[in-house]
N, C-alpha and C positions, 0 to 999 in steps of 0.2 A: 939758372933760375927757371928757365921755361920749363927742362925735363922736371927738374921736381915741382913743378904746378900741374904737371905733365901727368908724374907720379901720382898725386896727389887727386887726381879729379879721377884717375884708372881706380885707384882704390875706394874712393867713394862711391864710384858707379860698383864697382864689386861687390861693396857692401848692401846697398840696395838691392841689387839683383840676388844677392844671397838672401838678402829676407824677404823678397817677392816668391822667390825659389820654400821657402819654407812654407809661407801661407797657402802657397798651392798644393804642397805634399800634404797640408790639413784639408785643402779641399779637397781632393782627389783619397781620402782615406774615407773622410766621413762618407763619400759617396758609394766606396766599394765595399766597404770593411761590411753593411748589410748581408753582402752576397755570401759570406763565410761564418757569419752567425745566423743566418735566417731562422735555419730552424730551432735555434736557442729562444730567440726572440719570437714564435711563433708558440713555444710550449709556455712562456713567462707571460704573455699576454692573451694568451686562452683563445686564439687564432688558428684556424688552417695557414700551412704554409703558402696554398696559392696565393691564401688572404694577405699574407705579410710579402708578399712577392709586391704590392702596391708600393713598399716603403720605397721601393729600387725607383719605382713608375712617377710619384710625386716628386720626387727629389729630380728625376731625370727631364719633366715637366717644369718643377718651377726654373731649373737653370735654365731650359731651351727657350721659355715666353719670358717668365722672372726678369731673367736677367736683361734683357735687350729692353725692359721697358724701366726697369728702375736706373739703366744709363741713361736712356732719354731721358729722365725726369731729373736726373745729377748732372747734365752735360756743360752746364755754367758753373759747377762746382770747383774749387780747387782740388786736383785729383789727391794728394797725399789724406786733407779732409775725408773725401769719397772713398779710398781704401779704407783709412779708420773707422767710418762708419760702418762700411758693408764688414769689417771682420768684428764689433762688437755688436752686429745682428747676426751673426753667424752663431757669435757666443750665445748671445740669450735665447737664440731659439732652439741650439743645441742643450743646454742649462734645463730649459723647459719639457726639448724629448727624454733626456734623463729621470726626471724626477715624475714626469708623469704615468699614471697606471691607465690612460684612458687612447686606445688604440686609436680613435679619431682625431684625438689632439695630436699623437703624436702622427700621423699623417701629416696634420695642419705644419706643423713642426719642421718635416721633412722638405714642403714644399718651400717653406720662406726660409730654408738654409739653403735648398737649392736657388731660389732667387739669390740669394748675398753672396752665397757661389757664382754667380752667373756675372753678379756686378763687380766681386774682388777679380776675376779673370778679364775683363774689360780693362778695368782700372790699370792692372797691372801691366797690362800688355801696354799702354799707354806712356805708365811709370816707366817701364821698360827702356821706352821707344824712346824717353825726353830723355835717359842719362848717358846714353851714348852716343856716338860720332852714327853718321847715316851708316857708312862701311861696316859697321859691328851690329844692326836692327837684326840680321837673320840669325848669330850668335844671341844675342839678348833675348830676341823671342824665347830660343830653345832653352835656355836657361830657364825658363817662367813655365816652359811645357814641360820642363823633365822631370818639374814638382810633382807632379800629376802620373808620368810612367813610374818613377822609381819610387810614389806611393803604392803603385802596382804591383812592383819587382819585388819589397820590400816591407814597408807599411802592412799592407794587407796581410800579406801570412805572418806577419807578427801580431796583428790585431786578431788576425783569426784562434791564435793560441790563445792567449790572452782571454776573450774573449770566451771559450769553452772551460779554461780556469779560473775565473774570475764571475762570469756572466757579460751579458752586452752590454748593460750600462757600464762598469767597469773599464770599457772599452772604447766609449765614446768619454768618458769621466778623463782620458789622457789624451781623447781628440780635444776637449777642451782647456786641458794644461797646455797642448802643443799650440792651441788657437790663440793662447794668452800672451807665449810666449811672441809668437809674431806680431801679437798687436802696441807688445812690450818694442817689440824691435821696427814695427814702424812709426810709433811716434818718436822713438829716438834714431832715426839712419835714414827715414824718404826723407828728401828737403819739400817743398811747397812747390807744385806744376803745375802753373798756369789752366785753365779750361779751354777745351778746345773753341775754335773760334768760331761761329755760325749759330743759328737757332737750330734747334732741333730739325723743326723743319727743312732747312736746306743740310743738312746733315742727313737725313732719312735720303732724302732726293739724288744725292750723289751711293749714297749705303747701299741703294736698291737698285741701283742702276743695272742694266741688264747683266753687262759686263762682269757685273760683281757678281752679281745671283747664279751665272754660269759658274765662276769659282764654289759659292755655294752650293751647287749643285753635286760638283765634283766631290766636297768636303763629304756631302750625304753619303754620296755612291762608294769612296773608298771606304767608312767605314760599317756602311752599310755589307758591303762585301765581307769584311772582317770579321761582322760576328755574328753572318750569317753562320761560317762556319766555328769560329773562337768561340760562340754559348753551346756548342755541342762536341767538343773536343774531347771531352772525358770518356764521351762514349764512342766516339769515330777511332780513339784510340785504344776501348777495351774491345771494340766488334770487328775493328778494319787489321789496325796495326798489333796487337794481343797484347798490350800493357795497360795495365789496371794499379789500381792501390796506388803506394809509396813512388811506385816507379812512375805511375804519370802525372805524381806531384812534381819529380826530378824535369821531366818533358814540359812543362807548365812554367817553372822556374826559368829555366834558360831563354822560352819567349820572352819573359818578363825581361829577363835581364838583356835581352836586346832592343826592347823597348826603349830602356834608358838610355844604352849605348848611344842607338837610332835616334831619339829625340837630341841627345845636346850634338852627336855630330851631324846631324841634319842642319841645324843654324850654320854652319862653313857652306854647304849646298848653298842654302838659301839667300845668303851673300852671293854665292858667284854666281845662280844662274836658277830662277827660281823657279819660275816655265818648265827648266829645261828638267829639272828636280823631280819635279811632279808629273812630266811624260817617262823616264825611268821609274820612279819607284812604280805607278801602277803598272806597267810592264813586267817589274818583279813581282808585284802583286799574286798579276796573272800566272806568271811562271812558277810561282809557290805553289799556289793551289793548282793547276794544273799536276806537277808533282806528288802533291798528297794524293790529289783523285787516281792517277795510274800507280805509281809506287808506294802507296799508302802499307802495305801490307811490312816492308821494312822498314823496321825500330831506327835505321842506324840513317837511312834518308829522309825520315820522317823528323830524328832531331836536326842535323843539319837543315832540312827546310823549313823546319820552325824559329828555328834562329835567322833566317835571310826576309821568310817572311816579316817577322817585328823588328828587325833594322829597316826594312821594306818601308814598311806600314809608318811610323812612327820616326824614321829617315823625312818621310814627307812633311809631318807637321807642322814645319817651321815655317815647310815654306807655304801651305795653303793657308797659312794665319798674316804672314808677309805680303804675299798675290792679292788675296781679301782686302787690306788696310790700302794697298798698293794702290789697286784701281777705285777702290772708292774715291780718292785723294782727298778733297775736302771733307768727306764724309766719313773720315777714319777714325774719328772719336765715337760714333754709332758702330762703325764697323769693325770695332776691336769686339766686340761681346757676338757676334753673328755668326762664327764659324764653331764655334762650340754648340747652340743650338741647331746648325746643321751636323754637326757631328751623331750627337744627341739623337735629332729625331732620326739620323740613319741608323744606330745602335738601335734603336727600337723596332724601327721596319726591318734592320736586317735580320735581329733574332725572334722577331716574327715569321717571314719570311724562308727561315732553316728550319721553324719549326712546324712549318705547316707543309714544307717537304718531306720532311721526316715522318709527320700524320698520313701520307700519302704514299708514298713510297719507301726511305730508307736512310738512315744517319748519311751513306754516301750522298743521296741525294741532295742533300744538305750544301753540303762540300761543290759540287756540280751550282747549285744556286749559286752559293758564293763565287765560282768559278764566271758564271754568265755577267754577273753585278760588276767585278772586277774588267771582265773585258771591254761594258762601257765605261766603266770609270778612264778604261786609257783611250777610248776613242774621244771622249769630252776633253782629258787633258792634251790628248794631240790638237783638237779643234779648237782649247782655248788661250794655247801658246801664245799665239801674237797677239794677244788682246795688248791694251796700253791703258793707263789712265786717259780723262780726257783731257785741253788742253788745259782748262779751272783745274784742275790738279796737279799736284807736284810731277815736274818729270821724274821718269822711270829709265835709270840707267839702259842701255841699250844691250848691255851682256844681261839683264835680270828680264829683259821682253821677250828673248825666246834664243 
């Protein structure tokens, strides 16, 4: 009797995790799928491209502030409620960037889907976190992050076809069939998860604690380093390495599809040693990009270390989303939604950052920033191995402290 209650509780957590796994791949599409239609949507709404380059910026904004303030404000909430809400604001505001002709609404638009982005990724990681056994949190995680890569791997150059046959609304018209469907499958498969326990306030207090903020830190720095050089890969690979067109779509793909690899088997890391996770991958980090910058000129080392780089990179996320929740302890229900706006605001600073090298000097330059970003990212991970939660928080296995 107990194996099959056994059975029976594995597969309902399955099921959950597979529709938390869904609603992520709609977040993680409506968010990127912009960067492959840009200039579809830039000639349809009588914009310069730089101008429609904002659509990337609010959406990337309302998840990073959005989100960590509309958890505070649901943190007494039942979370399966709090998911359903944040995916039918996800719907009407997507519903509304469709149908609208007026380039400023649909900014407006952009930003409060990236807010209800910001709050279903909380939520979820929560959801996550309550269906299974503590032993399986760094699998679970990764399950809810691979939404998000293997919209990347996947989603997106399907949305981007799509999208030049069809037009952008078109394209976001199936982001919102795919939205419906998860919202279809979480009021039928979450069950009802209690609200975390604390007022806000002492939630923020343990969320921010320095401890944690150095984790956050790290969150910035890896992927800050990432797209310093990943937003200018198109051209480090027609100027450096000599593949252009079709062939550095094939180069692009296979990151992608190590992304997704790297995210769901990063959750087994993140169970056994999550510290110790996050001191290796930035080290591979480093050693990727290292790599590109001296043997950048060869096609054949260039794909092999683009594939180790996004097992690398995306190997990590389970566990800087784990280390996060981890040491916050009481304050985990805040600190589920806070490593995505560190993520975030590093995606911003980094492909700033590649791009103001590039102004200056040269695409390799670029690569060399990312190179420097990455090498503190693993001095901070070395420095913040032995962090622990404090003694008000949940103990921290002793294999997962460093």
């Amino acid at each position: 009797m107990r194996t099959q209650a056994g059975a029976r509780g594995t597969r309902r957590a399955n099921h959950v995790l597979g529709t938390l796994f869904l609603g992520m791949f709609v977040m993680g599409d409506a968010e990127l799928l912009v960067v492959g239609v840009l200039d579809v949507m830039a000639r349809d709404l009588d914009v310069a491209v730089s101008s429609a380059g904002a659509l990337v910026t609010t959406y990337a904004l309302g998840l990073a502030f959005g989100g960590p303030l509309l958890t505070a404000l649901t943190m007494r909430l039942d979370k399966r409620a709090v998911l359903v809400g944040a995916l039918v604001l996800f719907i009407l505001g997507t519903v509304v960037a469709v149908t609208t002709t007026s380039f400023g609404l649909l900014l407006a638009c952009r930003a409060l889907t990236g807010a209800a982005a910001g709050l279903y990724d909380a939520t979820a990681f929560a959801v996550a976190l309550a269906s299974v056994p503590p032993e399986r949190a760094g699998r679970a995680i990764a399950v809810v992050i691979s939404g998000v890569s293997v919209s990347a791997a996947l989603g997106v150059p399907l949305g981007t076809v799509v999208g030049n046959l069809l037009g952008w609304r078109g394209t976001f018209v199936a982001v919102i069939v795919l939205a419906g469907a998860a919202l279809a499958a979480a009021m039928a498969l979450v069950p009802s998860v209690p609200a975390a326990e604390g007022s806000a306030a002492d939630q923020a207090r343990h969320a921010f604690a320095p401890r944690v903020l150095a984790v956050l830190g790290l969150c910035f720095l890896v992927f800050a380093s990432t797209y310093a050089a990943l937003t200018y890969i198109v051209p480090f690979l027609a100027e450096t390495t000599g593949v252009s067109g079709a062939a550095a779509g094939v180069f692009l793909l296979a990151y992608g599809a190590a992304t997704a690899i790297g995210s769901f088997g990063g959750g087994r890391f993140a169970d056994r040693n999550a510290a110790g996770t996050l001191v290796a991958g930035t080290a591979g980090c480093a050693l990727a990009l290292l790599t590109l910058c001296v043997l950048g000129a060869n096609p054949v080392v260039v794909a092999v270390t683009m594939l180790a780089w996004g097992l690398c990179v995306f190997g990590m996320a389970p566990a800087l989303q784990y280390r996060v929740v981890s040491l916050a302890g009481p304050g985990g229900g805040l600190a589920q939604s806070l490593p995505a706006s560190a993520i975030n605001t590093g995606i911003a600073f980094g492909s700033f950052a590649g791009g103001a090298a590039i102004d200056r000097f040269s695409v390799q330059a670029a690569f060399l920033t990312a190179l420097g970003i990455a090498v503190a990212a693993f001095a901070v991970a070395a420095a913040t191995r032995r962090l622990a939660p404090s003694p008000a928080g949940e103990p921290m296995p002793a294999s997962k402290q460093g």
